[in-house]
C-alpha positions in Angstrom: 26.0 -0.7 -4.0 23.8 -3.3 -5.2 20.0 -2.9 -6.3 16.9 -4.4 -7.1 16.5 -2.5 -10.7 13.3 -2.9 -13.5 14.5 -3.9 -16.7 10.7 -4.8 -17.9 7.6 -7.0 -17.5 8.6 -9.7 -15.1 12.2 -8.8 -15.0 13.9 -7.5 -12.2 17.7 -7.8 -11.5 20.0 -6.9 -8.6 23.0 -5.1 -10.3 25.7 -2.8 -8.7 24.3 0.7 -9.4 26.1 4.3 -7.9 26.0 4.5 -4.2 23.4 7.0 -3.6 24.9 11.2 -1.9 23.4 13.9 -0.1 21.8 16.4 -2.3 19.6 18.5 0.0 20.8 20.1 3.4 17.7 17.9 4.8 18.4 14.5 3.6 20.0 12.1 5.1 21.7 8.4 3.6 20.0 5.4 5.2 21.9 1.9 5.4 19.1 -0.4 4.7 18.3 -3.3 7.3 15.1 -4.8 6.2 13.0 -4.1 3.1 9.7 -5.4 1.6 8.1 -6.5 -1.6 4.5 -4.3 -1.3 1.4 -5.5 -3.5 2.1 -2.1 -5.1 5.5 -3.1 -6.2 3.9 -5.9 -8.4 1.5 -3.1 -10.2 4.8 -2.1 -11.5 6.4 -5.6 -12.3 3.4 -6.5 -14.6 3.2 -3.3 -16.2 0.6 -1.7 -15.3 1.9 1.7 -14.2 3.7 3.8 -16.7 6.6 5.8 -16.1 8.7 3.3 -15.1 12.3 3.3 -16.6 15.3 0.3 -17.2 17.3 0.5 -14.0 14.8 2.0 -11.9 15.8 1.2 -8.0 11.9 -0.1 -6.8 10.7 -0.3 -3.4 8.8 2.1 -0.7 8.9 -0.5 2.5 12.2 -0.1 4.6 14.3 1.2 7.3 17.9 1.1 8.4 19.9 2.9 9.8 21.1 6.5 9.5 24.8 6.6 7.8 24.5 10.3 7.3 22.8 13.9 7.2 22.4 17.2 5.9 23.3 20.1 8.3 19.8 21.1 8.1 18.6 17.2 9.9 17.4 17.9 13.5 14.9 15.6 13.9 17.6 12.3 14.0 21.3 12.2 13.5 23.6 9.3 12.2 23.4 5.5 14.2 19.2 6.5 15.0 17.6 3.1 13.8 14.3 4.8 11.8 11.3 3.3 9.3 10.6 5.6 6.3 7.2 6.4 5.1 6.5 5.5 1.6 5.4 9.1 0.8 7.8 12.1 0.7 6.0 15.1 2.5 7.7 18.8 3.3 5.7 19.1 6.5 4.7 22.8 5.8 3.1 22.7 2.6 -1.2 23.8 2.4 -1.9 20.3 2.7 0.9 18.8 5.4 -0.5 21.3 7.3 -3.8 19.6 7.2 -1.9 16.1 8.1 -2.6 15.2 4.5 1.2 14.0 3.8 0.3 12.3 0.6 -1.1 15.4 -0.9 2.1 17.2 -0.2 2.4 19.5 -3.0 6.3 20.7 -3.1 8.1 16.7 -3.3 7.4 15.9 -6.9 9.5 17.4 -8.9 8.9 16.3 -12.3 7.3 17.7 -15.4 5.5 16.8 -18.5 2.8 14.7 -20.0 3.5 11.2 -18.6 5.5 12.8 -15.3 4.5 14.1 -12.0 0.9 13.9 -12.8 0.4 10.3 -10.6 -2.9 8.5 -11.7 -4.9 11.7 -12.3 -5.5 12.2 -15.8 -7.9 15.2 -16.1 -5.3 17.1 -14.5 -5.6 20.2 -16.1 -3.4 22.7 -13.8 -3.6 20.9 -10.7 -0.5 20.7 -8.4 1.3 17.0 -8.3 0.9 15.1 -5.1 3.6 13.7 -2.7 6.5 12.0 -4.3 6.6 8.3 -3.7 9.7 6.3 -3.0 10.4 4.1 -6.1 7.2 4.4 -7.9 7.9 6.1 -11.3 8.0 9.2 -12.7 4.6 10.0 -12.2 5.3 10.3 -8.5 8.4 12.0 -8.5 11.2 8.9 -10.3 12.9 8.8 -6.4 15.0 6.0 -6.1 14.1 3.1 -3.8 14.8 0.9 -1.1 15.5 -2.5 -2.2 18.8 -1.1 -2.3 21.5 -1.3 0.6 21.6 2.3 0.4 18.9 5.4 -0.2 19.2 9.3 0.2 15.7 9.7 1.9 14.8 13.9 1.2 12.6 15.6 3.9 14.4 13.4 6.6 12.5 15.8 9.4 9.0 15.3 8.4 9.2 11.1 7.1 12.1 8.8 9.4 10.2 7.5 12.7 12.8 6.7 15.2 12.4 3.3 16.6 13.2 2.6 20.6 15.4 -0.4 21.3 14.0 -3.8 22.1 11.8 -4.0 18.6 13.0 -6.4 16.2 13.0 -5.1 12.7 10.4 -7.2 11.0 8.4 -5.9 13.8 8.1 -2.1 12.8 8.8 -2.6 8.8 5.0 -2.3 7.8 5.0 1.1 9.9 6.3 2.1 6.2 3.1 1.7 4.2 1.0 -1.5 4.6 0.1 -1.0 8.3 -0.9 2.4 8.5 -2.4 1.9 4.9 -5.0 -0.6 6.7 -5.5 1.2 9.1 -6.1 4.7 7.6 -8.7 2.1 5.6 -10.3 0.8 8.6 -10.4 4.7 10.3 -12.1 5.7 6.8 -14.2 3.1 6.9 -15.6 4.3 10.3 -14.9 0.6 12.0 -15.5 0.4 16.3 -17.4 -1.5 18.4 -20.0 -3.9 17.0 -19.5 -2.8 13.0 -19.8 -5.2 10.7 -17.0 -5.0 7.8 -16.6 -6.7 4.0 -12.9 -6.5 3.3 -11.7 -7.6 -0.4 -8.9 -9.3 -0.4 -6.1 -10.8 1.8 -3.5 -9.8 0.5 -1.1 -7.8 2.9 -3.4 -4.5 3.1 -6.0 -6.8 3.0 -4.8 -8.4 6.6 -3.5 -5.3 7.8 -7.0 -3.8 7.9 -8.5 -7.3 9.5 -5.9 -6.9 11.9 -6.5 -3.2 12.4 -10.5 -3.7 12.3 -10.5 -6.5 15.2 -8.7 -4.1 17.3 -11.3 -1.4 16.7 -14.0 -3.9 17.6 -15.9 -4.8 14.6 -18.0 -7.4 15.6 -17.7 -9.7 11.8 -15.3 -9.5 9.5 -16.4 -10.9 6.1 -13.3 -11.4 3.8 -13.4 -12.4 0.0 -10.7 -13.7 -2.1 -9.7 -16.6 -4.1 -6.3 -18.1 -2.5 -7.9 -20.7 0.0 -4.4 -20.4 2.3 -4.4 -16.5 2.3 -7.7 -17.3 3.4 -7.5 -19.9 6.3 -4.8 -18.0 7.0 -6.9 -14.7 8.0 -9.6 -16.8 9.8 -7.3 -18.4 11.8 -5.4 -15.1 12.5 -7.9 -12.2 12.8 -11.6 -14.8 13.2 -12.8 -13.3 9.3 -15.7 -15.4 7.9 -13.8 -16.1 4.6 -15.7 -16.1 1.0 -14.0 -17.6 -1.9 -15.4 -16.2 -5.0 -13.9 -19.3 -6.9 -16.1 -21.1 -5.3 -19.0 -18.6 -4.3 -20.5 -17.1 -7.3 -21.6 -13.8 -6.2 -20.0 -13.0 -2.2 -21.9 -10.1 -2.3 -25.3 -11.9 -2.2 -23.6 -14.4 0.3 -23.1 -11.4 2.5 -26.9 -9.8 2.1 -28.1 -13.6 3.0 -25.5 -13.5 6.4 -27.2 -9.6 7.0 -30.5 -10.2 7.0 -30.5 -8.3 3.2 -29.1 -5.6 4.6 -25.3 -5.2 4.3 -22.3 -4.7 6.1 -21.7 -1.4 7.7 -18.5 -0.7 5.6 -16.6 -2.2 2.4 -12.3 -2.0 2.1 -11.7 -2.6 -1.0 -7.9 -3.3 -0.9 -7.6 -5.2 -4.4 -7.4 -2.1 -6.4 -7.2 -2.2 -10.5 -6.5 -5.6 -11.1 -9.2 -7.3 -9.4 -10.3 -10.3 -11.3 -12.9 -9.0 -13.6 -14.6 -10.2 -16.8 -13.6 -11.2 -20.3 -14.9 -7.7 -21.7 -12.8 -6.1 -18.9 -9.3 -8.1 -19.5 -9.8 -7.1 -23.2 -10.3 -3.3 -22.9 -7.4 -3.5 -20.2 -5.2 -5.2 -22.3 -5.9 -2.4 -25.2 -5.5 0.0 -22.6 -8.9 1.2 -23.5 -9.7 1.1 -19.4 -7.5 1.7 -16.5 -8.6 -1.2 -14.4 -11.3 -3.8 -13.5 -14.4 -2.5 -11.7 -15.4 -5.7 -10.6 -14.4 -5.2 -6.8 -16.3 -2.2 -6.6 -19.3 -3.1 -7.6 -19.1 -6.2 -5.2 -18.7 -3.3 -2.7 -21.6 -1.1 -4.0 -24.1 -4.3 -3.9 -22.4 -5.4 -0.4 -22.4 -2.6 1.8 -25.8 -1.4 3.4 -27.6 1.5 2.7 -25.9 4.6 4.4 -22.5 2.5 4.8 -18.7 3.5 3.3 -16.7 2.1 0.7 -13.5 2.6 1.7 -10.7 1.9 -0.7 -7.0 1.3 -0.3 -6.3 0.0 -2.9 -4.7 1.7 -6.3 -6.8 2.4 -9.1 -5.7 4.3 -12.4 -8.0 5.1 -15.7 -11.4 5.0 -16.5 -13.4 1.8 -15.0 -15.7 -0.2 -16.7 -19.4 -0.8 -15.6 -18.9 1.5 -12.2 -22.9 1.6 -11.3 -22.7 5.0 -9.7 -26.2 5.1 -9.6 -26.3 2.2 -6.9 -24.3 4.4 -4.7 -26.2 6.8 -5.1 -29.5 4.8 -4.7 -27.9 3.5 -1.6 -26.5 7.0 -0.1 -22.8 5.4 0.3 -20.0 7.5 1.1 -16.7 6.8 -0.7 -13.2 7.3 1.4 -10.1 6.5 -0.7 -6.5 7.7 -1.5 -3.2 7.2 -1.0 -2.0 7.1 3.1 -1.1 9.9 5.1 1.9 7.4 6.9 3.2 10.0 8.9 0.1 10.8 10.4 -0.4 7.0 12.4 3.4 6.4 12.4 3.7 7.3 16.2 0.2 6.1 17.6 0.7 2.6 15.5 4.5 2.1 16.9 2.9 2.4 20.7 0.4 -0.2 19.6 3.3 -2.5 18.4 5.1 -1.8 21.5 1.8 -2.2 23.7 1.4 -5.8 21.8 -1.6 -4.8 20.4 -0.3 -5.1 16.8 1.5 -7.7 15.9 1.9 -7.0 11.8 5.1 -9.3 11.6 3.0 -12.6 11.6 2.0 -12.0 7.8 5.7 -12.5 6.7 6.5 -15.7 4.9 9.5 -15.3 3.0 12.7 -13.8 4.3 15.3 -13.3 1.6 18.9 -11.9 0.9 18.4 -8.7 -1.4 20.5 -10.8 -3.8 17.5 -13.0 -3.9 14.5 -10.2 -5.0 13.8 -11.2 -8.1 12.8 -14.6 -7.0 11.1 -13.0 -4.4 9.3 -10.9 -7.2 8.5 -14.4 -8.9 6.9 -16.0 -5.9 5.0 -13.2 -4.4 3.5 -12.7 -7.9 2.7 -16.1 -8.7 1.7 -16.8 -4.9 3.7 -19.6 -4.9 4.9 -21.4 -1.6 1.7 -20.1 0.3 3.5 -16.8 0.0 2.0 -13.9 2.1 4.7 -11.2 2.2 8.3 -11.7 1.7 11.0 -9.6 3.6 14.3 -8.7 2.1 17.4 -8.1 3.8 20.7 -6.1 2.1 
């Protein structure tokens, strides 16, 4: 079959690779339809994540169809059209009986220093977390799905079946990005009359706009730097946009339009390489820090006293300058981690079907798999006013 495979920084090839075979009485083998390029993904294309091996199949956004199963599958059977969460969960594990999928602590399988462990590095004798489709060996090194094949394990706790009548590019971000905005927005403790700061528009970024304009919030304060992700988002979701190449400090811009008070709530949903300061590039660079802290501490000094940070996006490492004792000055409450997908599959699909969610409008490229690494190259360089781009095998 052919594959979008990692062969190092910035270079990504589509090579014919083995077709992928049951190995579990619950798996099945998905036919891929539709795939995506996630934000995530291009943590990985820059380097920034270890673990990552030549060849590696990326890619935790898809669905497809259902070309086969284990005799242990009863939850959908071959021709079912399903979306696959981007976290692998066993459904009866301590934590998946909480409904915390991504802590799932039976799918990741691997061992050693730089393997299983995912960003935690105080680890000590903790337990691993969920294994993630085609994200490294630190969560599990499971093939992914920029591939027009993938054996998906646990195939009756992760596929969600979708009813006929939905287009594919309409259910797609039921993988990760939309219920990874909205799990923000929930964290965040968005309804009626909040006002929310969300940092960045990327596409978690306007998954949680869209998500927090259905909850109710009353303004939506977004900050980022590309002026057509931007309009795009005003336009889109009616965000007061703050661009902080041209706004030297958003957070003060937002105490000024909150009487010095703050918004309710903060997403953060840049993660580790927020644009931060010369010091901070340098001690990335030397790996001497895991990531920037600069979109934190914009969400510290932004949020009001008593108000959440919540944060969807991925961090690793140590941070630079993270002035704890704001938040605490402050009271804030930090929500964060990686999504529990299964969990909002179901309810998220009715709001799709409903036409209260509409996730699809955020895709502007639509590609051939053939095509991925110049999808790579776009998406990373945000050429062509690129938002999202959509792959199909």
């Amino acid at each position: 079959m052919k594959a979008a495979t990692y062969h190092g920084i910035h270079d990504m090839r589509v090579e014919t690779v083995p077709d992928p075979v049951l190995q579990q009485p619950d798996d099945i083998l998905l036919r891929v339809t539709a795939t995506a390029i996630c934000g995530s993904d291009l943590h990985l294309y820059r380097g920034k994540v270890p673990g990552l091996n030549h060849g590696d199949i990326l890619g935790h956004e898809f669905m497809g169809v259902v070309e086969d199963a284990g005799p242990a599958v009863t939850r959908v059977k071959r021709g079912d059209r399903v979306v696959i969460p981007f976290t692998i969960s066993c459904g009866e594990c301590f934590f998946c009986s909480k409904a915390l999928f991504a802590a799932c602590e039976t799918t990741n399988p691997k061992t050693g220093v730089e393997k299983g462990r995912g960003a935690i590095l105080n680890r000590k004798s903790l337990r691993s977390a969920a294994a993630l489709f085609g994200y490294t060996d630190l969560y599990g090194g499971i093939p992914g799905g920029q591939a027009e094949f993938v054996r998906v394990p646990k195939a009756n706790v992760g596929p969600l079946k979708i009813p006929e009548g939905l287009a594919d590019e309409q259910v797609l971000f039921l993988s990760d990005i939309l219920p990874t905005g909205y799990q923000a927005v929930l964290n965040a403790e968005v309804g009626p009359g909040s006002t929310v700061c969300i940092m960045g528009a990327g596409p978690v970024g306007l998954m949680a706009a869209a998500c927090a304009r259905f909850k109710g919030a009353e303004r939506i304060f977004m900050i980022d730097h590309h002026a057509y992700r931007l309009a795009f988002a005003q336009a889109t979701y009616g965000v007061i946009p703050i661009n902080f190449d041209e706004v030297d400090d958003p957070a003060e811009a937002i105490l000024e339009a909150t009487a010095h008070r703050g918004v309710d709530a903060v997403i953060d949903a840049v993660g580790m390489e927020a644009k931060g300061s010369a010091i901070e590039t340098t001690l990335a660079t030397l790996k001497l820090e895991g990531a920037s802290g600069k979109a934190l501490r914009q969400a510290i000094a932004a949020v009001r006293r008593g108000g959440i940070v919540s944060v969807p996006g991925v961090y690793g490492g140590p941070l630079h300058g993270f002035l704890f004792g704001d938040a605490f000055d402050k009271g804030l409450t930090f929500r964060m981690g990686q999504t529990h997908a299964q969990r909002f599959m179901p309810e998220l699909l009715a709001f799709i079907q409903e036409g209260r969610l509409k996730p699809d409008v955020i895709i502007t490229h639509r590609l051939p798999l053939a095509e991925a690494a110049e999808g790579y190259k776009v998406f990373n360089k945000k050429e062509q006013d690129c938002r999202k781009v959509v792959l199909k095998p």
